[in-house]
C-alpha positions in Angstrom: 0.0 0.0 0.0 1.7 3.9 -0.9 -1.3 5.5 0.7 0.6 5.7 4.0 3.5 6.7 2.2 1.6 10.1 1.2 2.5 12.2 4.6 5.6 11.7 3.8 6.4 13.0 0.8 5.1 16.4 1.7 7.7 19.0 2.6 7.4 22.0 5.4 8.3 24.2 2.7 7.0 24.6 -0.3 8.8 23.4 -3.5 9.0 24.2 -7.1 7.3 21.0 -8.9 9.5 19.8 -11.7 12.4 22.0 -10.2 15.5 19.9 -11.3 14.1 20.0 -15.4 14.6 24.4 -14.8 17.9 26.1 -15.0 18.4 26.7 -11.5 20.3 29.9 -10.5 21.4 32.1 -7.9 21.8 35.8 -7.5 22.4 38.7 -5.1 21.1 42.1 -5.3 24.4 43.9 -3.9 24.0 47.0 -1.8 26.7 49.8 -1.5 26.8 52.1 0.4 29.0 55.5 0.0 28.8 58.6 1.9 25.8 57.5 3.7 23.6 56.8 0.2 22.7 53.4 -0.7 23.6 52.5 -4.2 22.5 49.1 -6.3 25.9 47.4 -8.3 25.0 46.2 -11.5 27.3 44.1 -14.0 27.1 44.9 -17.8 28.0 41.4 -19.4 31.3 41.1 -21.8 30.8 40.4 -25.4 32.1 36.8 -24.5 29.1 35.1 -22.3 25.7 34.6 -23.2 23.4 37.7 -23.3 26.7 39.8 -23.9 25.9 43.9 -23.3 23.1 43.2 -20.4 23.0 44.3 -17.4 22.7 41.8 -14.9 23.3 41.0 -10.6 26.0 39.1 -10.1 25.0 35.1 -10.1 24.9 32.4 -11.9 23.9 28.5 -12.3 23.7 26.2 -8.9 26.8 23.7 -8.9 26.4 20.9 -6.4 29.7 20.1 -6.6 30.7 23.6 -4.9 27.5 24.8 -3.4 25.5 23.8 -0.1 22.5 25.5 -1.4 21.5 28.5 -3.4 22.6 31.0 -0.9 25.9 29.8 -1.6 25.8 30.0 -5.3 24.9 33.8 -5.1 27.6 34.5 -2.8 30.6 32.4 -4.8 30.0 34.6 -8.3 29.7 37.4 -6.9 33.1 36.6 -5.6 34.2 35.5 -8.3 32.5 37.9 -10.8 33.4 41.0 -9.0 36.9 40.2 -7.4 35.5 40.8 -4.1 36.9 39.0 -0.4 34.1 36.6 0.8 33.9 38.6 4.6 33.4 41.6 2.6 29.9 39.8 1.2 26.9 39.9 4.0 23.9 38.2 2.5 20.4 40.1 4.4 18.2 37.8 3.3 16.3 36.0 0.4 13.3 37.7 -1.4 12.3 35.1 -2.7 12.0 32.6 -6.0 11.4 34.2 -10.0 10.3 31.4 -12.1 10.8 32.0 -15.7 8.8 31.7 -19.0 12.0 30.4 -20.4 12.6 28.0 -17.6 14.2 29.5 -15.4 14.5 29.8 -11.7 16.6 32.2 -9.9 16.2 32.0 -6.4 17.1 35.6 -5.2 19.3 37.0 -2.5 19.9 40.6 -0.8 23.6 41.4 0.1 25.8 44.5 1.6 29.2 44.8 0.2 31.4 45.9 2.5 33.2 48.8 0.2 33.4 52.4 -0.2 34.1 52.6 -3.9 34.2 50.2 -7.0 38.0 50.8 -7.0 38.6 48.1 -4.6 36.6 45.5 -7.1 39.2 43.4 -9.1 36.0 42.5 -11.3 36.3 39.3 -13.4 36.7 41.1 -17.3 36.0 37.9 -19.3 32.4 38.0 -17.9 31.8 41.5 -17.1 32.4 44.8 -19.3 32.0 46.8 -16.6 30.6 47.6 -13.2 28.4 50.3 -12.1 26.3 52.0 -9.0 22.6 53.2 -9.5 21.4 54.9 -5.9 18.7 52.8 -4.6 16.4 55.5 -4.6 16.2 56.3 -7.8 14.6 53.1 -7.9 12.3 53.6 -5.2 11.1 57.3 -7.0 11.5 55.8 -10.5 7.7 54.4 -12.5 9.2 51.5 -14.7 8.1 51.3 -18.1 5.8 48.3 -18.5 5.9 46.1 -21.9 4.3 42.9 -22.9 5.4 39.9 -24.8 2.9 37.1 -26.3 3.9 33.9 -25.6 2.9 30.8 -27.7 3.5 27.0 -27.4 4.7 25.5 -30.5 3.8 21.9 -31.3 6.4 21.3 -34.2 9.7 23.5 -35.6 10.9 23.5 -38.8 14.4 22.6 -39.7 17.3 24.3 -41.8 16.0 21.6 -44.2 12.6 23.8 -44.3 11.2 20.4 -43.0 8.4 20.6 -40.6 9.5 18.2 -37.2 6.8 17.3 -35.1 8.2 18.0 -31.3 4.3 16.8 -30.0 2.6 14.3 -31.9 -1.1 15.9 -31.6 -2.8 13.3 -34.6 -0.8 10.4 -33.1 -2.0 11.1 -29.4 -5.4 11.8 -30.7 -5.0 15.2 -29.3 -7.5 17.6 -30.1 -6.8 19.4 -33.8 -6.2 23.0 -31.7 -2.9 21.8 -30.5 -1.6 20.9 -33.9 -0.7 24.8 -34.3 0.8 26.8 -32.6 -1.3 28.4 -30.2 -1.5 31.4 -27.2 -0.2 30.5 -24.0 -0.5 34.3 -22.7 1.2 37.1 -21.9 4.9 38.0 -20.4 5.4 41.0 -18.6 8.8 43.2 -19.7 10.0 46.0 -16.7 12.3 48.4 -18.3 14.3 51.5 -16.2 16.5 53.7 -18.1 19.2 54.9 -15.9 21.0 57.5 -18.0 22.4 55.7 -21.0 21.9 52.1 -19.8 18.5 50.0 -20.2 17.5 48.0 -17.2 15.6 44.8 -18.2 14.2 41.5 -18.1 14.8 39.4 -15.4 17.3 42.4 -13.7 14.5 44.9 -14.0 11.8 42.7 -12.4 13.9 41.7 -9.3 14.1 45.6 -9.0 10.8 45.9 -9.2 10.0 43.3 -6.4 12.5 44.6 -4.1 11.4 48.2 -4.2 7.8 47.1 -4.1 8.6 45.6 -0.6 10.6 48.4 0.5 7.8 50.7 -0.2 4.8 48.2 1.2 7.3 48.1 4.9 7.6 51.9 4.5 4.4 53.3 4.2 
């Protein structure tokens, strides 16, 4: 019999169903602060990695070969990304877990650096372009611009043959006909800040977005 089995399998916390089929990755939202104003540090990727010329937290995939857990993840590349001692890192706290469209999960971390200017960063230049400080409260003050993307599931692809590759088998399966096109899965949300001449977006924007949202919520 499994049925007394069942309270077991249930977990104090909530998980992520399907979790180890994601991209599972780690990041921290570094805070600096410099003659008593609070600044977010940003990364601008290097033309070498993927998603070169965004602007990113420092972060980066979960290795279980190095990493306890995702808290660790977020604090060894932001060592390693921006040249920076580990007891110079002080991780606040965790707000919380972004699941993707493009499956991906970043589970998301708040962290003081202990610095009082970028000088002291030896910042890893294969990965990142450059580093740079936006005050926190520009963020706070700041409406985001707000875009949409549509979203569809595709049921096939077509090749660089021009041949058309089922990827479900909707007449096999005896699916209904609907699902052999494409069809709408829904919307995406896009947050975009423009900080002088940089652009602010994507998955970067809308941990902003959460953060200051919370910051606001506790502060009113």
């Amino acid at each position: 019999m499994y049925l007394k089995l069942i309270p077991k399998i249930f977990s104090e916390h909530s998980t992520i169903i399907g979790k180890d089929r994601y991209v599972n990755s780690a990041v921290l939202i570094p805070i600096v602060i410099i003659e008593s104003q609070e600044y977010l540090l940003f990364e601008k990727r290097s033309v070498s990695v993927r998603q070169p010329g965004e602007i990113s937290f420092p972060g980066g995939h979960f290795d279980k070969e190095l990493d306890a857990d995702f808290m660790d993840t977020a604090i060894r590349e932001t060592i390693e990304e921006l040249g920076i001692q580990r007891g110079k890192v002080a991780v606040l706290g965790k707000i919380g877990t972004l699941v993707t469209p493009m499956g991906i999960i970043v589970e998301t971390f708040v962290g003081k650096l202990d610095i009082t200017s970028l000088e002291e960063l030896n910042y890893d230049k294969k990965e990142v372009d450059k580093i740079f400080l936006v005050p926190l409260g520009f963020f706070i003050n700041a409406e985001p611009e707000i875009y949409e993307n549509q979203l569809q599931l595709h049921p096939f692809i077509v090749n660089e043959k021009g041949e058309k590759v089922d990827l479900l088998p909707v007449k096999e399966l005896g699916l209904p006909e609907r699902y052999a096109n494409p069809w709408k899965k829904g919307k995406h949300r896009v947050i975009v800040y423009r900080y002088k001449q940089e652009i602010i977006w994507g998955i970067t924007a809308e941990l902003i977005y959460e953060l200051v949202n919370r910051i606001k919520k506790i502060n009113e």
